[in-house]
TIMI-2910 file (N, C-alpha, C, CB; in pm, 1 decimal, decimal comma, always signed):
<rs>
+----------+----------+----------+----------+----------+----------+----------+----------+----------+----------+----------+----------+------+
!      n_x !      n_y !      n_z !     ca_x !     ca_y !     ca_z !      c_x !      c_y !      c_z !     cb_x !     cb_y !     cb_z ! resn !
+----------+----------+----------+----------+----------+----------+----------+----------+----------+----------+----------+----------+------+
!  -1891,1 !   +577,2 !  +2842,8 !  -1933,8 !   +626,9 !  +2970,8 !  -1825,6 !   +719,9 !  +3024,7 !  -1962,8 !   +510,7 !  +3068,9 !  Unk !
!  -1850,1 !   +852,4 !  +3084,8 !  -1753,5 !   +937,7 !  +3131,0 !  -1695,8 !   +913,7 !  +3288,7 !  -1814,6 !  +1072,2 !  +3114,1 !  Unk !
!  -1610,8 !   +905,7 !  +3312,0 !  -1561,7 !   +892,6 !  +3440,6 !  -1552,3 !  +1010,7 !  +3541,5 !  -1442,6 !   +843,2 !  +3424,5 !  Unk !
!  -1619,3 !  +1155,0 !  +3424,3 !  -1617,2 !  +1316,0 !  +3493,6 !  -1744,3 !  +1271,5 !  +3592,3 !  -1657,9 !  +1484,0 !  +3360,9 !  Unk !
!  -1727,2 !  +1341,6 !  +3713,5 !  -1835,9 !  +1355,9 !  +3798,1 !  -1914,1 !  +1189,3 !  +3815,7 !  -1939,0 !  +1481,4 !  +3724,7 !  Unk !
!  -1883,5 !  +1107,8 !  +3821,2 !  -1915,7 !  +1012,7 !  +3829,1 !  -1989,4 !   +909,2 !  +3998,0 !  -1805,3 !   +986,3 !  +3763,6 !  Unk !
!  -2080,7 !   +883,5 !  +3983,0 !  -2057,5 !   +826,0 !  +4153,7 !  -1979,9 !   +723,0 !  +4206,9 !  -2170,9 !   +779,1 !  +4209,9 !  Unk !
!  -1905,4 !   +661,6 !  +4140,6 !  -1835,1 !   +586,0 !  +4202,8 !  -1682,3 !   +669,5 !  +4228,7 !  -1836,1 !   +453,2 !  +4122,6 !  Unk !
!  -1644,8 !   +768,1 !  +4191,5 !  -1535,5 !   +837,3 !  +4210,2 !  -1495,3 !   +810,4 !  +4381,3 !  -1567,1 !   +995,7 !  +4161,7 !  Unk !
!  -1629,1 !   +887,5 !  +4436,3 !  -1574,7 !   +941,5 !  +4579,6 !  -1553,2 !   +777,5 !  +4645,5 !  -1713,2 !  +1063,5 !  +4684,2 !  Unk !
!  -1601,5 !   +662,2 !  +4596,3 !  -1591,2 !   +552,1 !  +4631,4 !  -1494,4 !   +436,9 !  +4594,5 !  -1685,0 !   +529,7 !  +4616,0 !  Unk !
!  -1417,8 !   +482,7 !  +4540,0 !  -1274,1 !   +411,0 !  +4508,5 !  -1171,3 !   +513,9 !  +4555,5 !  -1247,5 !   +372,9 !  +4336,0 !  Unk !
!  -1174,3 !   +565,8 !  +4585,9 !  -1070,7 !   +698,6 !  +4643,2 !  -1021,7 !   +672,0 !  +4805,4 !  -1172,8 !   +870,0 !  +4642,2 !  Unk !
!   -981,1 !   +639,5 !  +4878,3 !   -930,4 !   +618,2 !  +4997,6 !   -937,5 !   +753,3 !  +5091,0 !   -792,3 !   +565,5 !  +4976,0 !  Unk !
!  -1025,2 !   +680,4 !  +5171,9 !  -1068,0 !   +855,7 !  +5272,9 !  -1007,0 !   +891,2 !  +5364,3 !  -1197,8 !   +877,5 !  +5352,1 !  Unk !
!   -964,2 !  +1075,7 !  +5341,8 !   -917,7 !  +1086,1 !  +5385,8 !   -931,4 !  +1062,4 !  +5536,6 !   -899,0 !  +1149,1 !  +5334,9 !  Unk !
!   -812,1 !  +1084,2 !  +5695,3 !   -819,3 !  +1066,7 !  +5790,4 !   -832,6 !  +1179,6 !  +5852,4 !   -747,4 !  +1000,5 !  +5817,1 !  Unk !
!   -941,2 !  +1221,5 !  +5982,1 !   -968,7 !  +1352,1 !  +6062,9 !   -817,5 !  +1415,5 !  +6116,3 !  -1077,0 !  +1312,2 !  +6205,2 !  Unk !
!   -684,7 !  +1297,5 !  +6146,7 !   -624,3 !  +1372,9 !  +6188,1 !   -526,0 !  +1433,9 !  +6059,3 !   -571,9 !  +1313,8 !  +6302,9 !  Unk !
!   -541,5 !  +1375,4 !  +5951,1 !   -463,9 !  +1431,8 !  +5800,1 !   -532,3 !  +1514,2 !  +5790,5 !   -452,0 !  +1354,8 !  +5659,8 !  Unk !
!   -616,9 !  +1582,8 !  +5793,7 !   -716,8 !  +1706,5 !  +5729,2 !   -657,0 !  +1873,4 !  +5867,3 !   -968,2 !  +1628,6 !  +5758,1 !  Unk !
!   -641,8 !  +1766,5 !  +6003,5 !   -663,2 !  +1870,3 !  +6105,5 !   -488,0 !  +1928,6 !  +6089,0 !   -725,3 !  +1795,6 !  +6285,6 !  Unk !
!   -419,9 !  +1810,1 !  +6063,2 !   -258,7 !  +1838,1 !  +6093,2 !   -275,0 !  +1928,9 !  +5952,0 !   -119,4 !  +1675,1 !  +6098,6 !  Unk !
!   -314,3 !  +1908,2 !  +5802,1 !   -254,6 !  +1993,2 !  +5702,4 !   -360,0 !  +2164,3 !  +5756,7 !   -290,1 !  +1906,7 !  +5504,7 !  Unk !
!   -472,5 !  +2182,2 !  +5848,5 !   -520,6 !  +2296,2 !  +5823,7 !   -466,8 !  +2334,5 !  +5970,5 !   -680,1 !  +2307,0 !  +5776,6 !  Unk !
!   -387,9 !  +2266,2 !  +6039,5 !   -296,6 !  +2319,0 !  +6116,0 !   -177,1 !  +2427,9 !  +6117,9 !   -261,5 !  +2237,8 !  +6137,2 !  Unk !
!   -160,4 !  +2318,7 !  +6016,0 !    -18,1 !  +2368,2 !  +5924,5 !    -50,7 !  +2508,6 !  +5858,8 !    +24,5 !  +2248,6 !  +5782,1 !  Unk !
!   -149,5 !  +2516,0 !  +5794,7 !   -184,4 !  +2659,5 !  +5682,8 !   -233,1 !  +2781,7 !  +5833,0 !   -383,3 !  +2612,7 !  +5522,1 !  Unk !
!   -291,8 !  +2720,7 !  +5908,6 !   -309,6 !  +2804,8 !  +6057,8 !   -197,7 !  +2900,2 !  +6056,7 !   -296,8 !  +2703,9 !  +6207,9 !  Unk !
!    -92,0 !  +2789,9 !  +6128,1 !    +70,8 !  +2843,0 !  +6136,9 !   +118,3 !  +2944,5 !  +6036,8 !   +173,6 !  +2721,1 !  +6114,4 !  Unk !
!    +79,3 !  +2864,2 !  +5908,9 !   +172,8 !  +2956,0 !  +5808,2 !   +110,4 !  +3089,2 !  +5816,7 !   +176,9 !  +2904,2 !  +5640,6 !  Unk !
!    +15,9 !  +3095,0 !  +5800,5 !   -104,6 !  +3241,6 !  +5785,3 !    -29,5 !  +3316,7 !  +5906,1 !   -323,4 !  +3206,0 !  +5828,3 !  Unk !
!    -54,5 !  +3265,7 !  +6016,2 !    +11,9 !  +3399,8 !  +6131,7 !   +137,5 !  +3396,4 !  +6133,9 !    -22,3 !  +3394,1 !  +6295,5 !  Unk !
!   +196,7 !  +3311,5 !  +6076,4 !   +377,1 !  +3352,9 !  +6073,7 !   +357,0 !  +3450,0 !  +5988,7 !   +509,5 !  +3234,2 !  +6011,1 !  Unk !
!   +296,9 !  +3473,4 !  +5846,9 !   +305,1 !  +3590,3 !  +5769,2 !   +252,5 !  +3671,6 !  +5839,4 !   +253,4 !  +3592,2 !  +5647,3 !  Unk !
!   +135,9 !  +3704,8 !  +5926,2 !    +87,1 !  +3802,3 !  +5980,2 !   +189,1 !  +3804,9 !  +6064,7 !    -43,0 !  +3800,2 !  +6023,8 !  Unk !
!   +219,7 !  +3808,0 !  +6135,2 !   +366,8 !  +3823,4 !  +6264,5 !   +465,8 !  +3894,4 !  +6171,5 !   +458,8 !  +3639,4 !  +6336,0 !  Unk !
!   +500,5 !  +3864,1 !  +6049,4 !   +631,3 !  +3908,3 !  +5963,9 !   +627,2 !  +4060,9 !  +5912,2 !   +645,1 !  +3809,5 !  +5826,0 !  Unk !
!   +470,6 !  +4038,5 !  +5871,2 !   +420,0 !  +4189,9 !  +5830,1 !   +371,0 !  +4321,9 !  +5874,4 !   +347,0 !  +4179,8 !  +5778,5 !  Unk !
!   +345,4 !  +4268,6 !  +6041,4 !   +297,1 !  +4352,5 !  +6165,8 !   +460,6 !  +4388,7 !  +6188,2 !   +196,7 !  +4255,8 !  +6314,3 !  Unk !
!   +581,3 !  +4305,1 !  +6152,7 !   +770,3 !  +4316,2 !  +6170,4 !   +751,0 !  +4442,8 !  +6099,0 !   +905,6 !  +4177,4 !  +6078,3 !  Unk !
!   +756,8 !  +4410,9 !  +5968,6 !   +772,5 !  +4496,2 !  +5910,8 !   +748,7 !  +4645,0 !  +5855,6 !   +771,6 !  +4451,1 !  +5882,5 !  Unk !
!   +592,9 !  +4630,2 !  +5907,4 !   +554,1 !  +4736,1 !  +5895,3 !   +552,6 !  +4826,0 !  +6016,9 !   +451,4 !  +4719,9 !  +5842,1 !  Unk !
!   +612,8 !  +4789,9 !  +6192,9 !   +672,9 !  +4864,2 !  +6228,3 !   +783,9 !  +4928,0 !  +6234,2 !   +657,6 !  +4851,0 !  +6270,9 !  Unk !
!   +904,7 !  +4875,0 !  +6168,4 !  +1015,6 !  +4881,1 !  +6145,2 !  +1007,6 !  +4988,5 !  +6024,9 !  +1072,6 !  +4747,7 !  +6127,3 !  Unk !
!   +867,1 !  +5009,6 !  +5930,3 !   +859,4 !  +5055,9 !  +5822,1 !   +814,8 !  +5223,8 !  +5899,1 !   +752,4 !  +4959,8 !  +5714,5 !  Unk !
!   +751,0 !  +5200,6 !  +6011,0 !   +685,4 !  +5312,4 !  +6052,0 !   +798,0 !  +5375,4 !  +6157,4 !   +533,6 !  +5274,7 !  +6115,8 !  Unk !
!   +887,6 !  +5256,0 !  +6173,7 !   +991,9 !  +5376,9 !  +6255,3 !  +1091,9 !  +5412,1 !  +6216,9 !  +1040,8 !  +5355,7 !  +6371,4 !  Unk !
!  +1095,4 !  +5391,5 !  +6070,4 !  +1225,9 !  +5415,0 !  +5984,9 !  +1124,1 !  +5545,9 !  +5944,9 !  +1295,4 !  +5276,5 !  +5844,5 !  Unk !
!   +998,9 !  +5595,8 !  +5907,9 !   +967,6 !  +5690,5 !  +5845,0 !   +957,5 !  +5784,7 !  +6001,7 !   +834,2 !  +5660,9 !  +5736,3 !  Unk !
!   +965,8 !  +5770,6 !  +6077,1 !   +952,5 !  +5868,6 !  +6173,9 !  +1102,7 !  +5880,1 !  +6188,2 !   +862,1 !  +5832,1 !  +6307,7 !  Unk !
!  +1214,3 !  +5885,0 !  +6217,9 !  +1319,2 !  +5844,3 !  +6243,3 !  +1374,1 !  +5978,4 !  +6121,0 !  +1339,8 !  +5665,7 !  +6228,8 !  Unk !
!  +1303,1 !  +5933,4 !  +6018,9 !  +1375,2 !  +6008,9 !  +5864,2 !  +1229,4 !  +6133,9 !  +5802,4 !  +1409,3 !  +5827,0 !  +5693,1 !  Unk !
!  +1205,1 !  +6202,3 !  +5956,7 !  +1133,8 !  +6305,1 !  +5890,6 !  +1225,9 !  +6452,0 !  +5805,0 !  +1038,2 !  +6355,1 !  +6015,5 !  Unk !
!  +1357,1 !  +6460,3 !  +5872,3 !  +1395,2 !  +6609,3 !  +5825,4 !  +1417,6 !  +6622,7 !  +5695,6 !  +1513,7 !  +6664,0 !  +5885,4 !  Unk !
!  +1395,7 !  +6784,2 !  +5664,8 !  +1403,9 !  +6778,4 !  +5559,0 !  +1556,8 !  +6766,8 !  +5447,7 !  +1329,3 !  +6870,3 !  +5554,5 !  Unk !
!  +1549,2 !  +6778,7 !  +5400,7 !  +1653,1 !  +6744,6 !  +5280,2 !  +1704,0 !  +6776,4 !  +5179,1 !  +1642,2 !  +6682,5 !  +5237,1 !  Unk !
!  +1793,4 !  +6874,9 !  +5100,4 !  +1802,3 !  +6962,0 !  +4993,3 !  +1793,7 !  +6880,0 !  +4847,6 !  +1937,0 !  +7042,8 !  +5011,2 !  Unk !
!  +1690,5 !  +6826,1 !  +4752,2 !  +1703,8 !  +6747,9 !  +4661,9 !  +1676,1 !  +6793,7 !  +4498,3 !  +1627,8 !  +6651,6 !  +4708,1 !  Unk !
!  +1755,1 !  +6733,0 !  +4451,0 !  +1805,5 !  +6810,4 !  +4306,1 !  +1743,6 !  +6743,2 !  +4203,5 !  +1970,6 !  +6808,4 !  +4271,1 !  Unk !
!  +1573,3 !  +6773,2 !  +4175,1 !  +1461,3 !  +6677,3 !  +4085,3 !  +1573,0 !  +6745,0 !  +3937,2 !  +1219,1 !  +6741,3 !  +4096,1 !  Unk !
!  +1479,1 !  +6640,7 !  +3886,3 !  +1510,1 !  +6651,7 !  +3722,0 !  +1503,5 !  +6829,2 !  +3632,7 !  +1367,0 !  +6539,5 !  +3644,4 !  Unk !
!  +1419,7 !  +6873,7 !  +3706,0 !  +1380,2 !  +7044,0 !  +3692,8 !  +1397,0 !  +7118,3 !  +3745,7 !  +1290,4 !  +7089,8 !  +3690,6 !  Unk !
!  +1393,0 !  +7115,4 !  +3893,3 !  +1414,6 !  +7169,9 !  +3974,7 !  +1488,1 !  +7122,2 !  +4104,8 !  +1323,0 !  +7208,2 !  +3980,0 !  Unk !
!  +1442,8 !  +7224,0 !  +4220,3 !  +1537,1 !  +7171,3 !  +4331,5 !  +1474,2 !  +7227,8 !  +4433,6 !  +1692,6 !  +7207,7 !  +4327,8 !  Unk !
!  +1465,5 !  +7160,8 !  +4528,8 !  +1346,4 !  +7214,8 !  +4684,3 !  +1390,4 !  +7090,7 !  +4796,8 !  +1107,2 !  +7194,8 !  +4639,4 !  Unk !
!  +1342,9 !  +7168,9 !  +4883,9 !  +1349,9 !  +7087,2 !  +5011,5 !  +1278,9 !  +6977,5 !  +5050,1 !  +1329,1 !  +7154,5 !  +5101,5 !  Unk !
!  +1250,4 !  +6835,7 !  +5072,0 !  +1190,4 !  +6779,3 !  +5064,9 !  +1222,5 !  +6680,5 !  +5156,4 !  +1173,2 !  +6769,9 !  +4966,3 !  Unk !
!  +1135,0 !  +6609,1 !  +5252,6 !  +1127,9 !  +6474,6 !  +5382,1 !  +1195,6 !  +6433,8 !  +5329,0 !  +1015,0 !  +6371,3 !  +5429,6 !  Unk !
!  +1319,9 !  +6346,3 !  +5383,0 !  +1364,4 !  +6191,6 !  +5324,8 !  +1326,6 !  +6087,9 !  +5330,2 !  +1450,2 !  +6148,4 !  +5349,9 !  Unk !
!  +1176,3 !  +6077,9 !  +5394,2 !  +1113,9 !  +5979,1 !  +5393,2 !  +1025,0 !  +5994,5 !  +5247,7 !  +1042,5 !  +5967,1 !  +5528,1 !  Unk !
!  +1008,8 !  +6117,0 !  +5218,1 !   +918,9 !  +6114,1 !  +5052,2 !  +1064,7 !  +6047,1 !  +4959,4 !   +852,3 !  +6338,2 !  +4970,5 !  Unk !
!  +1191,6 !  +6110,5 !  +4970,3 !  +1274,6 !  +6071,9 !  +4885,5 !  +1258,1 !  +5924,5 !  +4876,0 !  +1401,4 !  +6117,0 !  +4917,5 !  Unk !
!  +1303,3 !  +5879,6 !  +4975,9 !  +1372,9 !  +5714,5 !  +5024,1 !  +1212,9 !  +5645,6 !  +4952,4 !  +1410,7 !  +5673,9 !  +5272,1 !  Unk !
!  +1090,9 !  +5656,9 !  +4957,1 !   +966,5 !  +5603,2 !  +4949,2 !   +975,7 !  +5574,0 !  +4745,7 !   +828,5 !  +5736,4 !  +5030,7 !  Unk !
!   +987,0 !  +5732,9 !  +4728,2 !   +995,1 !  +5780,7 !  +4591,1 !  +1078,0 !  +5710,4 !  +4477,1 !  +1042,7 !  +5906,8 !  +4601,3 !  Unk !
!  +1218,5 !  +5638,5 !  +4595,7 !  +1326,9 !  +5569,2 !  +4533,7 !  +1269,2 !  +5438,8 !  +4509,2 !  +1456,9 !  +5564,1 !  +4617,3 !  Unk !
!  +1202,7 !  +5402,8 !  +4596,9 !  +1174,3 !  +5228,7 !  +4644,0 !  +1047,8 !  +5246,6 !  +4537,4 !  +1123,3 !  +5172,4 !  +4859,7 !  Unk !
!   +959,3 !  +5325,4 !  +4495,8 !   +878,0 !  +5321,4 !  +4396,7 !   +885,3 !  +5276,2 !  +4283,4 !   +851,3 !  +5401,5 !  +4380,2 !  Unk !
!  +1019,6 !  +5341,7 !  +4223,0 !  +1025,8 !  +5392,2 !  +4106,4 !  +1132,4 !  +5247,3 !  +4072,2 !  +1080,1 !  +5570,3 !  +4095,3 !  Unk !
!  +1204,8 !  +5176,8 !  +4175,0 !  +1254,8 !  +5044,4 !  +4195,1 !  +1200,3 !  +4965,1 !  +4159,6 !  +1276,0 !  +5008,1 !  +4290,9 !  Unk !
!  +1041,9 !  +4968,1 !  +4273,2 !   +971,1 !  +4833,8 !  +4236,6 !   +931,5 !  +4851,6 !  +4022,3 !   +780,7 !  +4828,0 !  +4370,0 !  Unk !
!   +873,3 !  +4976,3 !  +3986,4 !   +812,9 !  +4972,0 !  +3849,3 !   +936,8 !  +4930,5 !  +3750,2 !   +742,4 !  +5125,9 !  +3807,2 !  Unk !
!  +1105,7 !  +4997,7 !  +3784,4 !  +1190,7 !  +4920,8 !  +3729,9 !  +1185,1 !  +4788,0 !  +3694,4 !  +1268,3 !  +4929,6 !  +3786,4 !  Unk !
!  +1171,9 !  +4692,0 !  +3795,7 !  +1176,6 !  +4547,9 !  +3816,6 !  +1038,2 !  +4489,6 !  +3786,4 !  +1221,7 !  +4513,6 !  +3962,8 !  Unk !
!   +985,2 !  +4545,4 !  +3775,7 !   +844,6 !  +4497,9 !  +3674,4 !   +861,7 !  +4496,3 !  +3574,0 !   +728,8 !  +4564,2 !  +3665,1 !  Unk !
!   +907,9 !  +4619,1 !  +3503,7 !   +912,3 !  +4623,4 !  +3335,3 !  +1065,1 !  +4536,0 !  +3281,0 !   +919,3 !  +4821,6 !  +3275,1 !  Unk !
!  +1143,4 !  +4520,0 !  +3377,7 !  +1248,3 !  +4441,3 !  +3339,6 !  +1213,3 !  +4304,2 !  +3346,1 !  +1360,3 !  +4467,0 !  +3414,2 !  Unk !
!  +1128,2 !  +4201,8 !  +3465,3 !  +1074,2 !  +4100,9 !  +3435,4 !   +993,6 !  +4088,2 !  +3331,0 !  +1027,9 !  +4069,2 !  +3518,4 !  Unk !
!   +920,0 !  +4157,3 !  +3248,0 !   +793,4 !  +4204,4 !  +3154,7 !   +877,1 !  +4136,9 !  +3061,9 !   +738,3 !  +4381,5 !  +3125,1 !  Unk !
!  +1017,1 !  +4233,1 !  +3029,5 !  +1037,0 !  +4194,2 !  +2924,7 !  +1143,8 !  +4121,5 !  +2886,4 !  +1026,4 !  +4272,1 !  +2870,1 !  Unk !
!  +1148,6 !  +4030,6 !  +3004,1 !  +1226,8 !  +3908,7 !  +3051,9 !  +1108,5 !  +3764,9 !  +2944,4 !  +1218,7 !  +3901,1 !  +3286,6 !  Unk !
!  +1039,8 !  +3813,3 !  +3001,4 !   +896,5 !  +3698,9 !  +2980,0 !   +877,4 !  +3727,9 !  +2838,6 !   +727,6 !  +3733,9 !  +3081,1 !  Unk !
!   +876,3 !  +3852,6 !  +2775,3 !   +840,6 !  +3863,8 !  +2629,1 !   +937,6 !  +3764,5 !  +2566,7 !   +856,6 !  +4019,4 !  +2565,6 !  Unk !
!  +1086,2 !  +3828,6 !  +2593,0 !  +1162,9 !  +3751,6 !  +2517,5 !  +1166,3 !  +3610,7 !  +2516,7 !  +1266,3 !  +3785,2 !  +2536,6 !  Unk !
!  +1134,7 !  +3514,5 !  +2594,7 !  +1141,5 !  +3418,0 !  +2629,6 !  +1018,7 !  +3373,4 !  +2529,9 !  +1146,6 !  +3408,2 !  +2774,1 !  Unk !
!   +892,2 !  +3429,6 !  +2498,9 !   +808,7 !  +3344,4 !  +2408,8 !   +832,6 !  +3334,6 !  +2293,8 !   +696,5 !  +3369,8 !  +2403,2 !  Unk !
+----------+----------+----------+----------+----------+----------+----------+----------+----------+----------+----------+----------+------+
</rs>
């Protein structure tokens, strides 16, 4: 006899209590708008660092060389950062199998 999906499951199991269910979806409440609060932080801080860093900028590409926002630079840097640190975890994880 299988014990999967069974009816006596939900009936040996100890039920849960209204205020254990309300305090843990309390809790995930909280957590959810602390991240929303952190990211509304950040992303003004993100929008007044790019206003802040409109002028332009004399920058020396791989080919060439032109004037360019330092907010495209600084963005361009943090890009090319995050895909760094991807392919270096990547092949963090390869080696490891």
């Amino acid at each position: 006899m299988s014990r999967e999906g069974s009816e006596l499951d939900g009936l040996t199991a100890a039920p849960e209590s209204t205020a254990d269910v309300r305090s843990r979806r309390t809790g995930v409440e909280r957590r959810d708008r602390a991240r929303l609060i952190a990211a509304a932080i950040v992303g003004a801080l993100i929008a007044v660092f790019a206003v802040v860093n409109l002028n332009g900028v004399k920058v020396h590409w791989v080919f060439a060389t032109g004037q360019t926002p330092l907010i495209v630079v600084i963005a361009l840097a943090f890009v090319v950062g995050i895909l760094v640190d991807r392919l270096v975890i990547r092949a963090r994880r390869k080696r490891r199998r």
